[in-house]
Z-matrix of the N, CA and C atoms (Angstrom, degrees):
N
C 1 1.449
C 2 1.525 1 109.10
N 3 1.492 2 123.90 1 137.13
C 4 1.413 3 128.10 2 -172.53
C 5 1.590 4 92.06 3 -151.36
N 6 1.651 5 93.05 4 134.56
C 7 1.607 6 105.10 5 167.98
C 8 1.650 7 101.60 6 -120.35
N 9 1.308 8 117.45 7 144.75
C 10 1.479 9 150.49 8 -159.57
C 11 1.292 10 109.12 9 -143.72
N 12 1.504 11 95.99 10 137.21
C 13 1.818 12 100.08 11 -175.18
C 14 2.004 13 85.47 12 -104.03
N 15 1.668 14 86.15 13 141.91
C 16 1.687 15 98.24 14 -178.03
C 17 1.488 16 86.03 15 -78.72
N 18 1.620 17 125.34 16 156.81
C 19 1.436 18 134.26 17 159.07
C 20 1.319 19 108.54 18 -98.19
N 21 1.558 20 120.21 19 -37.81
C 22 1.995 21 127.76 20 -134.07
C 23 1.794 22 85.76 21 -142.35
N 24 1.160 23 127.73 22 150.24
C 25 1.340 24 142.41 23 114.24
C 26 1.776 25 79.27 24 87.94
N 27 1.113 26 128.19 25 77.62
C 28 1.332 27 136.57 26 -177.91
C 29 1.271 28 112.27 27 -80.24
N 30 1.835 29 111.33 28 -39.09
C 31 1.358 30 126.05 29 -165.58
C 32 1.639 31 108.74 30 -80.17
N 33 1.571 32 107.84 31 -11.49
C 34 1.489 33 114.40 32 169.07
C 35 1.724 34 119.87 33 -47.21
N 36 1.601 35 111.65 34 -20.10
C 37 1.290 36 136.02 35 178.94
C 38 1.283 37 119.79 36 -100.02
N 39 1.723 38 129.59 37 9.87
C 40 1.132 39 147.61 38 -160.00
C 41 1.335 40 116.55 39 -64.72
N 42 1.582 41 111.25 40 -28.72
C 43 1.393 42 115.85 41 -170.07
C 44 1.993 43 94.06 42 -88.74
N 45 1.173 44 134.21 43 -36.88
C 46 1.207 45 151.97 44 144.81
C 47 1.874 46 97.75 45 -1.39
N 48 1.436 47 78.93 46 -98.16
C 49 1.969 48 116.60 47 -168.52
C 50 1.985 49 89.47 48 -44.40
N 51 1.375 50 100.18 49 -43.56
C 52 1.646 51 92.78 50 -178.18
C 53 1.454 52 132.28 51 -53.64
N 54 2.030 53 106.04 52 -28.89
C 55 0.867 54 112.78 53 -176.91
C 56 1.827 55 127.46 54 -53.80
N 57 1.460 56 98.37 55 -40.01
C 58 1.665 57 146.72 56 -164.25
C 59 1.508 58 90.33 57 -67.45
N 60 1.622 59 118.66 58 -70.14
C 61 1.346 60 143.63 59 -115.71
C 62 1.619 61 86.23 60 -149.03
N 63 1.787 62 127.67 61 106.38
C 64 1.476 63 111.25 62 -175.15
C 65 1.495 64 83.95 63 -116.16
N 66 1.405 65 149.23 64 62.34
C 67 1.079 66 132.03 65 146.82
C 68 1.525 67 97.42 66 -143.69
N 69 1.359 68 126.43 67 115.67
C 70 1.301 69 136.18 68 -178.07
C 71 1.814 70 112.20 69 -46.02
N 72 1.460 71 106.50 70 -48.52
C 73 1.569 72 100.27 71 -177.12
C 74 1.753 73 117.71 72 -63.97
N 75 1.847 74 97.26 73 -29.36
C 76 1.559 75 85.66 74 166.98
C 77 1.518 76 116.19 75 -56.26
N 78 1.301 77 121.08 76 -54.58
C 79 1.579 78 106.84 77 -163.55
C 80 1.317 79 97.59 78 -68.99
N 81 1.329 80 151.22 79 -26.14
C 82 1.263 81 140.35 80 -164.36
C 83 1.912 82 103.17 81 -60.98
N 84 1.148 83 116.60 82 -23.05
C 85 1.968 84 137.35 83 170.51
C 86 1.040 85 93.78 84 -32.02
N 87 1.567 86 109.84 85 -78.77
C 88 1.339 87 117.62 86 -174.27
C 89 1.197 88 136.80 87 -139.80
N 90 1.256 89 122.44 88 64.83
C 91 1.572 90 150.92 89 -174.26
C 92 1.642 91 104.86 90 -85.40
N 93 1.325 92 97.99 91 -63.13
C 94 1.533 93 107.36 92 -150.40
C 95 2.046 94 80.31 93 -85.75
N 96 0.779 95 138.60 94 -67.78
C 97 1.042 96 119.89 95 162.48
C 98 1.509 97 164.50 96 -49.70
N 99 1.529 98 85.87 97 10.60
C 100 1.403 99 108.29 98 163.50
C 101 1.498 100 119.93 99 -122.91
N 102 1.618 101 113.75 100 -171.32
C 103 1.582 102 109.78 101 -154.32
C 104 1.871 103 73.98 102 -109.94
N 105 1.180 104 98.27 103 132.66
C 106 1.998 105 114.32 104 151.57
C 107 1.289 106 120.27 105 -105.88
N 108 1.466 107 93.07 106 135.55
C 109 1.972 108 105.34 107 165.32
C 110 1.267 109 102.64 108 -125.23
N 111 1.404 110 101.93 109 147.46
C 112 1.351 111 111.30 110 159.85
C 113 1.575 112 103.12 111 -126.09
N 114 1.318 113 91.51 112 152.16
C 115 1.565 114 123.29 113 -176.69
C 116 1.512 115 112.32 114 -100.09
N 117 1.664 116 122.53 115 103.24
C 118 1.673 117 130.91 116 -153.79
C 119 2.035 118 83.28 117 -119.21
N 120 1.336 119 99.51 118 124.84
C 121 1.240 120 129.72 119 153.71
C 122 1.709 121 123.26 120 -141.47
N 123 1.301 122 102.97 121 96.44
C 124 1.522 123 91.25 122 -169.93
C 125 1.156 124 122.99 123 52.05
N 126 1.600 125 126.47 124 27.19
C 127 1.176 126 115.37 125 165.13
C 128 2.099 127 83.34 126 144.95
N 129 1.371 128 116.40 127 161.13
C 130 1.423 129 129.22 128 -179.04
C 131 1.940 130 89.17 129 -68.29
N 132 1.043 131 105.75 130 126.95
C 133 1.313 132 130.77 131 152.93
C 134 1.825 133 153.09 132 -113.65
N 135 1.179 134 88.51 133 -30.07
C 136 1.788 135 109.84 134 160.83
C 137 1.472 136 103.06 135 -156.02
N 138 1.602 137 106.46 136 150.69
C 139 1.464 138 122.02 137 145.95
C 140 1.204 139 116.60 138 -141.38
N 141 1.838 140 111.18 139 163.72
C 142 1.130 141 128.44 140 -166.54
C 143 1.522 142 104.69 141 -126.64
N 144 1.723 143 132.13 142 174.93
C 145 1.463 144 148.03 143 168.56
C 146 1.187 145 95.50 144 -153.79
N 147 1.440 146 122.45 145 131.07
C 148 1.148 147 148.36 146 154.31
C 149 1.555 148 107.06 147 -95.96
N 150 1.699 149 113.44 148 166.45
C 151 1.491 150 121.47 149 155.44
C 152 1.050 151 117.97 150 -144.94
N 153 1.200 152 130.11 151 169.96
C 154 1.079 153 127.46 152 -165.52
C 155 1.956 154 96.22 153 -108.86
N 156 1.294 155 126.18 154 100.18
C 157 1.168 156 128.31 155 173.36
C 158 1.283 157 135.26 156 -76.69
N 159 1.117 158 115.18 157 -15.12
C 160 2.138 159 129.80 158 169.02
C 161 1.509 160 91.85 159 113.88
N 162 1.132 161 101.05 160 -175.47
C 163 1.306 162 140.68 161 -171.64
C 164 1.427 163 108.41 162 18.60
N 165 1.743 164 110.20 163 66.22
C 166 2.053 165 109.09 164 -168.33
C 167 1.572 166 111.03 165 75.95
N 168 1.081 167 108.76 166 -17.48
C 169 1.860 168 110.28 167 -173.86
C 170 1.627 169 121.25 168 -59.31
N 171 1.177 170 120.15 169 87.72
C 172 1.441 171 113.98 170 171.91
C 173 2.017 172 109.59 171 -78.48
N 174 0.948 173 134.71 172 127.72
C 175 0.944 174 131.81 173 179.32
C 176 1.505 175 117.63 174 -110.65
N 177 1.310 176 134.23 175 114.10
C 178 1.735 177 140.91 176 -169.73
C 179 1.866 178 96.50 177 -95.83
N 180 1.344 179 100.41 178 89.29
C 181 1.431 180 122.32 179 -174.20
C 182 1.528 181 102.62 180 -63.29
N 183 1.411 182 123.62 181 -66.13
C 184 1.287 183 125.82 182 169.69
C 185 1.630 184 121.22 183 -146.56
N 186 1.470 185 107.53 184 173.80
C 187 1.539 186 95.56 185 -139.40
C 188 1.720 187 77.32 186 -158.14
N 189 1.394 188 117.97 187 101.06
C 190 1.544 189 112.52 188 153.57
C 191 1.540 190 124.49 189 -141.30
N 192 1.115 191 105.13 190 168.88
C 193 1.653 192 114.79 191 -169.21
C 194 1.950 193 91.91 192 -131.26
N 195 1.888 194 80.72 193 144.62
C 196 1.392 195 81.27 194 -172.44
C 197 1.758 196 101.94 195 -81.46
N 198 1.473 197 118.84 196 129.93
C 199 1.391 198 117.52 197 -178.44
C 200 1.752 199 133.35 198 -42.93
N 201 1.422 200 107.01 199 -3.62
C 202 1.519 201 101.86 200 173.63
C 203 1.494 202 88.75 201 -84.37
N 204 1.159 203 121.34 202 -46.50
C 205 1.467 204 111.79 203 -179.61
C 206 1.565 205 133.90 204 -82.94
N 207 0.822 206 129.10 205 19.67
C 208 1.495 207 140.91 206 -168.59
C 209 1.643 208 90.93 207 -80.06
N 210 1.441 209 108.60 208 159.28
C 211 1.947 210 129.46 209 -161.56
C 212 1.548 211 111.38 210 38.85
N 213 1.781 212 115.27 211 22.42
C 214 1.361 213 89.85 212 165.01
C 215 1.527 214 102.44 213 -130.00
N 216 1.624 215 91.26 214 71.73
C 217 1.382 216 110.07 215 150.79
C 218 1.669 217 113.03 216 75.20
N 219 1.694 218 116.82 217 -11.13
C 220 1.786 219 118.22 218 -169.20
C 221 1.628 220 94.29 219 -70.49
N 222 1.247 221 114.72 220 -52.12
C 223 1.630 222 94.52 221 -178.48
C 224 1.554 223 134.80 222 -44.64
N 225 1.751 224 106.73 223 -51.01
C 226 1.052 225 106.73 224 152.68
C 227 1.266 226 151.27 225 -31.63
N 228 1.459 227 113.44 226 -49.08
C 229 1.453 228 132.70 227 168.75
C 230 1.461 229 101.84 228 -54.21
N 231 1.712 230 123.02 229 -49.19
C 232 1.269 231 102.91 230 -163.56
C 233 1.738 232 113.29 231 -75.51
N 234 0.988 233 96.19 232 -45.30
C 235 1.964 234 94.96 233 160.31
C 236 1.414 235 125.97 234 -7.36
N 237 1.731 236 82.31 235 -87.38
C 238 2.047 237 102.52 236 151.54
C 239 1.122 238 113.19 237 -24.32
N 240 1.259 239 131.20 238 -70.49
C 241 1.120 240 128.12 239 -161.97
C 242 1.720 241 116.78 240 -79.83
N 243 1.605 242 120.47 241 -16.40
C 244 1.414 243 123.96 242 163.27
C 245 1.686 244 107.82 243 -65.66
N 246 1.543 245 111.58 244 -49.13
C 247 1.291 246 102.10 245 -175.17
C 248 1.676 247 123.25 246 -71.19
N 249 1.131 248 105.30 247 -23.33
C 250 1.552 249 115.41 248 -177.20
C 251 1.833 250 92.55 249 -79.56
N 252 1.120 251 139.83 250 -70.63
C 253 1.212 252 150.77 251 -163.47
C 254 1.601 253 105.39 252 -49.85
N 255 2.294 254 120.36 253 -31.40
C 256 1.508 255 109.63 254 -162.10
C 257 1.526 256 87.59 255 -112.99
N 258 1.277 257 121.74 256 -18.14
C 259 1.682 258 116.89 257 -152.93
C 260 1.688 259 95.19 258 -59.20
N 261 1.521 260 119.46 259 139.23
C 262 1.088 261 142.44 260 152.47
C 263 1.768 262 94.26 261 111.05
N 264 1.639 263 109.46 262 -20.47
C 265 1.772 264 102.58 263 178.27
C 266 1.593 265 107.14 264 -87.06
N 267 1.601 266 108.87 265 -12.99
C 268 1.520 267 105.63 266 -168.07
C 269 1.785 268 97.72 267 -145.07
N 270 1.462 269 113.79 268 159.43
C 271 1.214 270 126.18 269 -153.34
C 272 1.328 271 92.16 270 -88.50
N 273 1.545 272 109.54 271 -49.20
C 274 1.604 273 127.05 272 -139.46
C 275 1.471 274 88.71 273 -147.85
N 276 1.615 275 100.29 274 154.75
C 277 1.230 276 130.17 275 178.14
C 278 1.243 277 102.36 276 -132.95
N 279 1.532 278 119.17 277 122.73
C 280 1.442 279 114.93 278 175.61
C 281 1.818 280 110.88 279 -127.15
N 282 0.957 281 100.35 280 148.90
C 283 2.175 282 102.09 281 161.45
C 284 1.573 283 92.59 282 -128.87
N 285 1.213 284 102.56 283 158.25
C 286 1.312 285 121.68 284 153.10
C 287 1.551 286 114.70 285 -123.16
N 288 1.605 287 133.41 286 124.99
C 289 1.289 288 155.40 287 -151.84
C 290 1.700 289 103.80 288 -117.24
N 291 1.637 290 105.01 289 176.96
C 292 1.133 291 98.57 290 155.62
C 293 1.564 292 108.12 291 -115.03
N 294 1.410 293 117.08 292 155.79
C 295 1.329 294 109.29 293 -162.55
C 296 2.162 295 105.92 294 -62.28
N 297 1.318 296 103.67 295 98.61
C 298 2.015 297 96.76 296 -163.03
C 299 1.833 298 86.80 297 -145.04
N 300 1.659 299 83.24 298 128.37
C 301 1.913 300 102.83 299 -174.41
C 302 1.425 301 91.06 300 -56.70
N 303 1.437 302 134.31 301 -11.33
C 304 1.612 303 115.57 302 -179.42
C 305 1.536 304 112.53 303 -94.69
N 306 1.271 305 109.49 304 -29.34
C 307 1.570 306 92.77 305 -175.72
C 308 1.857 307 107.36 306 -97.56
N 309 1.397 308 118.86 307 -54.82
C 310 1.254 309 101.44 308 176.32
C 311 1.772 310 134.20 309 -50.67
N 312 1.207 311 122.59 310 8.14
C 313 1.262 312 118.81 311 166.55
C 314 1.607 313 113.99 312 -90.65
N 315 1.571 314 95.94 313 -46.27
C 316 2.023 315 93.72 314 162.13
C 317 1.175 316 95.57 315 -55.98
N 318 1.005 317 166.86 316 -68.44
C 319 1.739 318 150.56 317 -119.96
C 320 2.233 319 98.97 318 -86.93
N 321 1.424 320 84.62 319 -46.81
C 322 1.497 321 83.12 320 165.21
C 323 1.346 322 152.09 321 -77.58
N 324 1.557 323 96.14 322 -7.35
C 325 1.261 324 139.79 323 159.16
C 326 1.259 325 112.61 324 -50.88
N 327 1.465 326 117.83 325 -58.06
C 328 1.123 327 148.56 326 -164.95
C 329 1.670 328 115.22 327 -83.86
N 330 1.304 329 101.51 328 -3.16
C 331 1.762 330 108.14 329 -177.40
C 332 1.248 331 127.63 330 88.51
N 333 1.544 332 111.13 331 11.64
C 334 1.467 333 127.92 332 -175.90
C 335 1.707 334 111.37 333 -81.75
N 336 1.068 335 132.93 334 -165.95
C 337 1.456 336 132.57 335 171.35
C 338 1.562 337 97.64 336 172.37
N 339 1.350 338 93.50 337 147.33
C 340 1.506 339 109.75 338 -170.33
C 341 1.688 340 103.72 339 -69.06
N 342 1.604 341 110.82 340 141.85
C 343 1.223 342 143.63 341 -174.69
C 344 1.346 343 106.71 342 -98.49
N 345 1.143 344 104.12 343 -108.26
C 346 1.780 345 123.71 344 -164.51
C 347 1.578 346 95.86 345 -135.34
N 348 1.812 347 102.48 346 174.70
C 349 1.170 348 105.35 347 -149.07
C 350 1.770 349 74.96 348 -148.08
N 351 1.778 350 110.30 349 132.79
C 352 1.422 351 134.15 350 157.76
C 353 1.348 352 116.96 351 -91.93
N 354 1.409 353 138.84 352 99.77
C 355 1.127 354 150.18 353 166.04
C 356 1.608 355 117.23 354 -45.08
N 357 1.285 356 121.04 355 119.56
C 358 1.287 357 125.81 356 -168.15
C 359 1.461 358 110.40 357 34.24
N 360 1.460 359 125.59 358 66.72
C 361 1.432 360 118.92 359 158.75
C 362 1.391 361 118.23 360 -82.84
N 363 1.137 362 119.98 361 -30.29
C 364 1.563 363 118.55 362 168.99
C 365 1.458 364 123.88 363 -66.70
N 366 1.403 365 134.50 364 -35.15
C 367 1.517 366 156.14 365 -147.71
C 368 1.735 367 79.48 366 -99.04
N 369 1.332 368 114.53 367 -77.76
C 370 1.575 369 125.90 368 173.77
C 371 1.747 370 135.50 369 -33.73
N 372 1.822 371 101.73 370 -29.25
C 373 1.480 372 98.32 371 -172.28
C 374 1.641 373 108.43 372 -137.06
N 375 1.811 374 112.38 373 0.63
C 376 1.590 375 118.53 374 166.19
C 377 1.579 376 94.79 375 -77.45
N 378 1.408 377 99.91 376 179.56
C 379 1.372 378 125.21 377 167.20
C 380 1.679 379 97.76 378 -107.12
N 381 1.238 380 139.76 379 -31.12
C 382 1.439 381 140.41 380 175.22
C 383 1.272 382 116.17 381 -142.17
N 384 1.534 383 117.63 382 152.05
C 385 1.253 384 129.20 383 -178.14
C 386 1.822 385 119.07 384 -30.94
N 387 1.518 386 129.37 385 124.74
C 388 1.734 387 102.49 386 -174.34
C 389 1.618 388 74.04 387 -125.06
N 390 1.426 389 108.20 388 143.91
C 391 1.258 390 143.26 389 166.75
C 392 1.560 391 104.96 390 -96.07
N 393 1.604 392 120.42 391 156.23
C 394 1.078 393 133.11 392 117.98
C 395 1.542 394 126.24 393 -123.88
N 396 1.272 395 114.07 394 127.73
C 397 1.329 396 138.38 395 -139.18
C 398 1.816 397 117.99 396 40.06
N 399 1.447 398 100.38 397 -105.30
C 400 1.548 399 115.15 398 179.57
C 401 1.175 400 105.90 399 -87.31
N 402 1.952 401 127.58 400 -8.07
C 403 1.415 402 117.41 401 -170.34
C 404 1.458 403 113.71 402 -122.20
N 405 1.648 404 101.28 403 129.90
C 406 1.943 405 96.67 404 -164.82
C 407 1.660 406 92.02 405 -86.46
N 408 1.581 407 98.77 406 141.09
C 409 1.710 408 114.73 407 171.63
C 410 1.454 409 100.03 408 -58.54
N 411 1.475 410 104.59 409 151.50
C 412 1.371 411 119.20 410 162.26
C 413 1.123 412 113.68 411 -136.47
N 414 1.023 413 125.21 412 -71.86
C 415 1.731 414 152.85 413 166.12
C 416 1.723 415 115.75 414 -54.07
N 417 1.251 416 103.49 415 137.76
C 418 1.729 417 100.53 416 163.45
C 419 1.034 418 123.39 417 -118.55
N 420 1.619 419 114.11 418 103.75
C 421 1.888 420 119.13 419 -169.27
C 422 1.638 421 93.21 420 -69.18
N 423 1.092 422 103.50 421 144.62
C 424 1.636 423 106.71 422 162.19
C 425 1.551 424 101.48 423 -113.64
N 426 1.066 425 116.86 424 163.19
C 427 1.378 426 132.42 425 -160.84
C 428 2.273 427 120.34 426 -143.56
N 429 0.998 428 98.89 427 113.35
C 430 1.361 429 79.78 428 -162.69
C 431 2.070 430 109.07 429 -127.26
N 432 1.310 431 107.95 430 167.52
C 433 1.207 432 110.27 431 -164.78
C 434 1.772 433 108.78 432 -152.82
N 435 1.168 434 110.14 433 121.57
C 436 1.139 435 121.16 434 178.13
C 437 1.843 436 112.82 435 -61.34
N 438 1.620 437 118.04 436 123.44
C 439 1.165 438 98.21 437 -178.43
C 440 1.834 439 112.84 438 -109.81
């Protein structure tokens, strides 16, 4: 397993970033301005974007695993590898989610704990309703972690 920061042609990973992020103009926010990894096991398997938000703020913009592989552990690793790679350049590590029993338990998994809470960020900044599974986003939990 090897993680690599992309430099060039980020959107080459589009179907990736889509998984995370299902409206293309959102990630276009902050793509080009953030740092990408991808996660190479026999082939691209997860990637991540961070940003750099001010004041110590690392921000984990989006975060996907390609679905044959999802629970064996690639997300995790890349985490690992954000906190080991920013600790001592950044205070805090944050994501913001939608409040969904599938993703906030990995995040807590992961050593995160709930922050603050964005009132209708999903309803407010899609063009259409985004679900995960049976539950439509509304809210944006942010989630944060001392690095």
């Amino acid at each position: 397993m090897e993680i690599r920061k992309v430099e060039t042609d980020k959107k080459r990973y589009l179907d990736l970033l889509l998984l995370a992020d299902e409206q293309e103009d959102m990630v276009d926010r902050y793509l080009e301005r953030g740092t990408m990894y991808v996660l190479e096991d026999d082939g691209v398997k997860a990637e991540c974007v961070v940003t750099d938000e001010g004041d110590g703020i690392l921000e984990l913009k989006n975060i996907a695993v390609e679905p044959d592989f999802q629970g064996k552990g690639y997300g995790k690793a890349l985490v690992d590898f954000l906190i080991r790679t920013y600790a001592g350049r950044y205070v805090t590590i944050q994501v913001g989610t939608g409040d969904s029993p599938s993703t906030i338990p990995f995040y807590e998994a992961c050593g995160f704990r709930k922050h603050h809470l964005v009132k209708n960020f999903f309803t407010d900044h899609y063009d259409h309703p985004i679900y995960e599974g049976e539950v439509q986003l509304v809210d944006m939990v942010y989630l944060q972690r001392e690095l």
